[in-house]
C-alpha positions, 0 to 999 in steps of 0.5 A: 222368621227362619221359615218364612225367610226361606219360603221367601226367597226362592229364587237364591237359594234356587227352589224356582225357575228364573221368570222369563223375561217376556213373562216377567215382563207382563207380570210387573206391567199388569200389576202396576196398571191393576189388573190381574196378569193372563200368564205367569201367576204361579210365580207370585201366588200366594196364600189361597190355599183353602180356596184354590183347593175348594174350586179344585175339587170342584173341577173333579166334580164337573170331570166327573159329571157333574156341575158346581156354582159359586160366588167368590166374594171380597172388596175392590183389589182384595185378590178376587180376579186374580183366584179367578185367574188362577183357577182358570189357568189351571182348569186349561191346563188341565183338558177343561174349556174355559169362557170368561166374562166381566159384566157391565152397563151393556153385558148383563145376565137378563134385559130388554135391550140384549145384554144377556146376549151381549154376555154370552157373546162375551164369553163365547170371544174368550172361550179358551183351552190349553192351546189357545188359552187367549180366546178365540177357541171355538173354531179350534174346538171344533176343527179338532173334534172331526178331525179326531173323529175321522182319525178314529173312522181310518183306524178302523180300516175305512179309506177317506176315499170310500164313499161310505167314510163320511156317513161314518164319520157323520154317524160318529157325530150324532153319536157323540151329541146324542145325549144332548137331543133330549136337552132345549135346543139339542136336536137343532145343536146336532144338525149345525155341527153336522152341517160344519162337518159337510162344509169341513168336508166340502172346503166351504168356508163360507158355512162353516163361518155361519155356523161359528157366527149361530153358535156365538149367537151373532145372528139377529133374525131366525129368519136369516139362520133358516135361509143361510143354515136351514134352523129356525131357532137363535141363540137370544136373551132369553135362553143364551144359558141353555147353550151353555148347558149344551156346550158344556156337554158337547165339549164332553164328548169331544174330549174335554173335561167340562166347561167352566164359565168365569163371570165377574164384576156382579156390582154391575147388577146391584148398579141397574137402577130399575128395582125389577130389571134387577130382580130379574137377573138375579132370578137367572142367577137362582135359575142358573144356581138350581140347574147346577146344584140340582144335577140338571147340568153337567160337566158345567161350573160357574164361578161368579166374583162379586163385592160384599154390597153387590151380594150381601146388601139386602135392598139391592143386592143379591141377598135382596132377592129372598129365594137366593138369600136363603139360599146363599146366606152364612150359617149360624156356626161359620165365623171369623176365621172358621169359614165353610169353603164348600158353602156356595159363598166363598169370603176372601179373607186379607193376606196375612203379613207373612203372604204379603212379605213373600209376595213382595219378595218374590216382585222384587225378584221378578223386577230385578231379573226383568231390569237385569240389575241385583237386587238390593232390598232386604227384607228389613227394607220390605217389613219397612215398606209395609209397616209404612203402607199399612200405618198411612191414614185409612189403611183400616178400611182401604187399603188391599194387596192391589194398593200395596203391590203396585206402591211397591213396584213404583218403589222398585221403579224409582230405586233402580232408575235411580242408583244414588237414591237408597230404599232407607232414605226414600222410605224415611223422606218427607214424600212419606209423611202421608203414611203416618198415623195423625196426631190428635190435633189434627187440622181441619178437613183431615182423617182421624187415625183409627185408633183402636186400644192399646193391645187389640186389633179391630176387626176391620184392620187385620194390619193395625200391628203389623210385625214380621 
């Protein structure tokens, strides 16, 4: 108990900085309402290790080079979104470009009506770095590629004045996005990039917003890209991914790490109705899985986080198309507690009870410092709490940290909008009856408690003795 109590409470005894209140304060309101905070994440992460240091070397592998893909996978609220989070905070932070997208009805990865596009126009609005990490990046990207690059042509002792600086300038340009002209679509990729640099030049916004507009793939017609921009090629449904590559490349050599692509909810996949609509976009999945894992990408890594059904359900998950089970489906020696995180099918496994006291030592921290009050929970308060939440009916099988966090800071918010009322006498109220274990006779319309034998713990409840 002594050392999880001293990783527990970093804030007293000072091994933290005090969370800013605007940060602490979009930390607690995400988490009540659900989702995963954009900011502040490394003051509440915990556990995740293992899995944080598989994708981090990962990004060493795009750095240098190379591509990656891989499919994080767990229930409703288990932590997928936030480990996606975090991988993407830390890849800004660290010089790589960032685009992130979740799927649904209308945003697939392949369709007849352009949800595939309508995916890649997603993910080109988030494209983000380090210094525009909410989206919106790609004009920032490319204004400080030429600008860089004509800062490199002035050192070499060319004037902007001089008639020959922006040919330089130009030849710089076909210089760094050479390598892409032997890739699909690169030769026409060159030629808008050099057209934005004249607009640039030239002071004509009018360009310069066309070419931002093609490259999120925002026009409908070749038609109108070759009257307005001179090309006649679109980025469309069927090859919005070929961008990507391209991207990722360009991004490169204009000074960024690599390119990593976040998409997320693949149970909107496994929800299309129609059998072959299905079949088709996990056949980009695999497409886009080959190309990675075949070194036919560069500086490109995507991480896809989906739900055990959406992946693992042969009839209509991702495992029901056979080329990508055999590829993704667990070995014969991995196992409950011996999982191979540099196999392309990351498992979350639950927090353990001492992640979870941390965590919700460290909310209550957060809370206190945000209302400006002391916090007055101890840590027999908080192994309370979670013995309550983890012995209501149906917790076996349920319950996951997002239900638990956001019960926990609706208890933070009671206590301290209302001072006479204590965390014992809320805690042993009859409002929380519901979180005990039913007795046998059970009325009618009722859940059993799960039961499992005295002294064993079953598998799909890592809690049922809960201790700390």
């Amino acid at each position: 108990m002594s050392d999880m109590t001293n990783a527990a409470t970093p804030l007293a005894n000072g091994s933290t900085p005090k969370v800013p209140r605007r940060v602490a304060a979009v930390i607690i309101n995400s988490l009540k309402g659900g989702v995963v905070p954009r900011i502040g994440l490394p003051y509440i992460t915990v556990g995740r290790a293992r899995e944080i240091q598989a994708l981090l070397h990962d990004l060493d592998l795009i750095a240098d080079g190379g591509a990656s893909f891989r499919f994080l996978v767990g229930r409703y609220g288990s932590g997928k979104s936030f480990l996606l989070q975090t991988i993407r905070n830390h890849a800004m932070g660290n010089g790589f470009a960032v685009c992130d997208a979740d799927l649904s009805p209308e945003r697939r990865l392949q369709g007849t009506r352009g949800q595939g596009l309508a995916t890649y126009r997603e993910l080109m609005r988030n494209l983000s770095t380090k210094t525009r990490p909410e989206g919106g990046a790609l004009t920032l990207i490319l204004d400080r590629w030429l600008a860089n690059l004509r800062a490199e042509v002035a050192a070499s002792g060319l004037s902007e004045d001089d008639p020959a600086f922006d040919d330089q300038v130009e030849a710089r340009i076909y210089a760094v996005i050479r390598q892409l002209e032997e890739m699909v679509h690169g030769y026409d990729f060159a030629k808008l990039l050099a057209r934005y640099h004249r607009a640039w030049r030239e002071g004509d916004e009018d360009t310069q917003a066309n070419v931002i507009r093609w490259l999120r793939g925002e026009y409908r017609t070749k038609t109108e890209a070759k009257q307005e921009l001179g090309v006649n090629v679109i980025v469309t449904d069927d090859d919005w991914y070929d961008y990507l590559k391209l991207f990722a490349c360009f991004l490169k050599g204009a000074g960024y790490k690599g390119l990593l692509v976040l998409i997320d909810e693949l149970v909107n996949l496994y929800k299309i109705p129609n059998a072959i609509t299905r079949q088709y976009n996990y056949e980009k999945i695999l497409t886009m899985y080959n190309d990675t894992l075949q070194g036919k990408a560069r500086h490109l890594g995507i991480i896809m986080g989906g739900t055990p059904q959406s992946i693992e359900d042969q009839r209509r998950g991702i495992y029901s198309y056979e080329a990508l089970r055999s590829r993704l489906a667990q070995g014969r020696f991995a196992s409950e507690g011996l999982m191979d995180l540099l196999a392309p099918v990351i498992r979350l496994e639950p927090l353990t009870h001492e992640e979870l006291f941390v965590l919700i030592e460290k909310l209550a921290d957060i809370h206190a410092g945000l209302f400006d009050y002391e916090r007055t929970l101890g840590e027999d308060d908080l192994a309370a709490f979670l013995r309550i939440e983890f012995g209501r009916v149906g917790a076996s099988t349920h319950l996951t940290p997002r239900e638990v966090i956001r019960d926990f800071i609706e208890l933070l918010d009671i206590v301290s909008q209302n001072p006479q009322v204590s965390v014992a006498q809320l805690l042993e109220s009859e409002s929380f009856d519901y979180a005990q274990p039913l007795e046998s006779g059970s009325s009618e319309g009722e859940l059993p408690a799960a039961s499992p034998a005295d002294g064993q713990t079953t598998a799909a409840n890592p809690y049922a003795e809960f201790t700390i």
